[in-house]
N, C-alpha and C positions, 0 to 999 in steps of 0.2 A: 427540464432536463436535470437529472442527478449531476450537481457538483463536484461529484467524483469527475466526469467524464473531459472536465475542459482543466483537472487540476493536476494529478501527479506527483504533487510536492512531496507527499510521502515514500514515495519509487527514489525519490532524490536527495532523501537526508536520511534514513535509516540502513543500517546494514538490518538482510532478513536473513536468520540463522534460523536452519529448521533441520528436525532428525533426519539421516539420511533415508529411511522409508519412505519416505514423502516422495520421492524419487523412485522408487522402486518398482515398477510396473508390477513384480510376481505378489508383491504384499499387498495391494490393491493403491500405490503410491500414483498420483497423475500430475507432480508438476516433473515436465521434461529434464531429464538429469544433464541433456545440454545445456541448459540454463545456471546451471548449477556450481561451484567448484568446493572443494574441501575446506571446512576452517575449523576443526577441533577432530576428534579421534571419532564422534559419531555425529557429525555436522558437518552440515553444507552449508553453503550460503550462494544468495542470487551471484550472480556473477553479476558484477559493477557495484552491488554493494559494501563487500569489505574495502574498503579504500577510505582517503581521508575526505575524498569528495566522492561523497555515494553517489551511483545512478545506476539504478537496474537496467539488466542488456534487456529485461522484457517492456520497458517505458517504451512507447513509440507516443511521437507528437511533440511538441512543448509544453515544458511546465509552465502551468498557470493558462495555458490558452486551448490545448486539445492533445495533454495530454493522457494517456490511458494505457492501458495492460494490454499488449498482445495476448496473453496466456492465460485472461482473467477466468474463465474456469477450469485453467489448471495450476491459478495462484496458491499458495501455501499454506498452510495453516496460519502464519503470522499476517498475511497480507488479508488476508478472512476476518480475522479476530481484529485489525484495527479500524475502527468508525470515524465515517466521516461527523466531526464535530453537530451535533444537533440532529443528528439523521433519527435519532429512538427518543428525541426529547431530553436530550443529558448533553453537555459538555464533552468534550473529545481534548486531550491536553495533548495527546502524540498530534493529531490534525491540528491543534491550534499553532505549536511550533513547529512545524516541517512548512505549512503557510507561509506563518511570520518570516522563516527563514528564507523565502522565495519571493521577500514581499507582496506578498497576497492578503487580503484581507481574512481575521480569522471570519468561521462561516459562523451566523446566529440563526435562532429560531427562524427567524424571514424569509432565509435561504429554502427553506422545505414548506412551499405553499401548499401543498396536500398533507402536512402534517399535523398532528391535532392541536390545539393552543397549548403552551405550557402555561399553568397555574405558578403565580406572582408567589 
C-alpha cells in the first residue's frame, strides 16, 4: 500500500497556495473552488490550510492512520508536486517534517518494496 494513503501529515502542516486558475473550470482549472478561499490578490488557498494549525477541509481520515485526499485527482498543483519521502529513490524534506511533526516515523527506502534498490 502507498504510504501516502494511511498518512496525511502533509494535508496538516502546510498551508497550499495555488493560482486562482486552478480553480477555474472555463481555463481547464479541476480543484473544486469550494475547497478553496482567497489569500493574496491572485491566490487561493485550501480552506483549513491558512491558519496556525493547518488541516485541509479535503483530509478525510486520521493523520497518520488513514488519512487521504477526498479530491486527490482534483488536488492542486502543490499537493502534486510534493513527494512522499523515497517514493522516486530521493529524500523528501517537506514529507520528512510534516511526519516528524505528527510523530510519525520519517519514511526510508524500506518503505517502497517495489521500488528499485538505492545505490550506497
Amino acid at each position: 500500500m502507498h504510504p501516502c494513503l494511511t498518512c496525511g501529515a502533509c494535508c496538516a502542516h502546510y498551508r497550499v497556495s495555488l493560482h486562482w486558475s486552478e480553480a477555474e473550470p472555463s481555463l481547464g482549472g479541476t480543484t473544486p473552488v469550494r475547497f478553496t478561499e482567497p489569500c493574496g490578490p491572485h491566490l487561493l488557498a485550501m480552506r483549513g490550510t491558512w491558519q496556525a494549525k493547518p488541516h485541509c477541509v479535503a483530509l478525510i481520515g486520521a493523520v497518520g492512520k488513514a488519512g487521504g485526499c477526498s479530491i486527490y485527482a482534483q488536488r492542486p498543483s502543490p499537493c502534486r508536486e510534493l513527494k512522499a519521502a523515497w517514493e522516486d529513490g530521493s529524500p523528501s524534506a517537506q514529507c520528512e517534517r510534516a511526519r516528524l511533526a505528527h510523530g510519525l516515523p520519517a519514511l526510508g527506502p524500506q518503505d517502497w518494496p517495489l521500488a528499485k534498490p538505492v545505490a550506497a
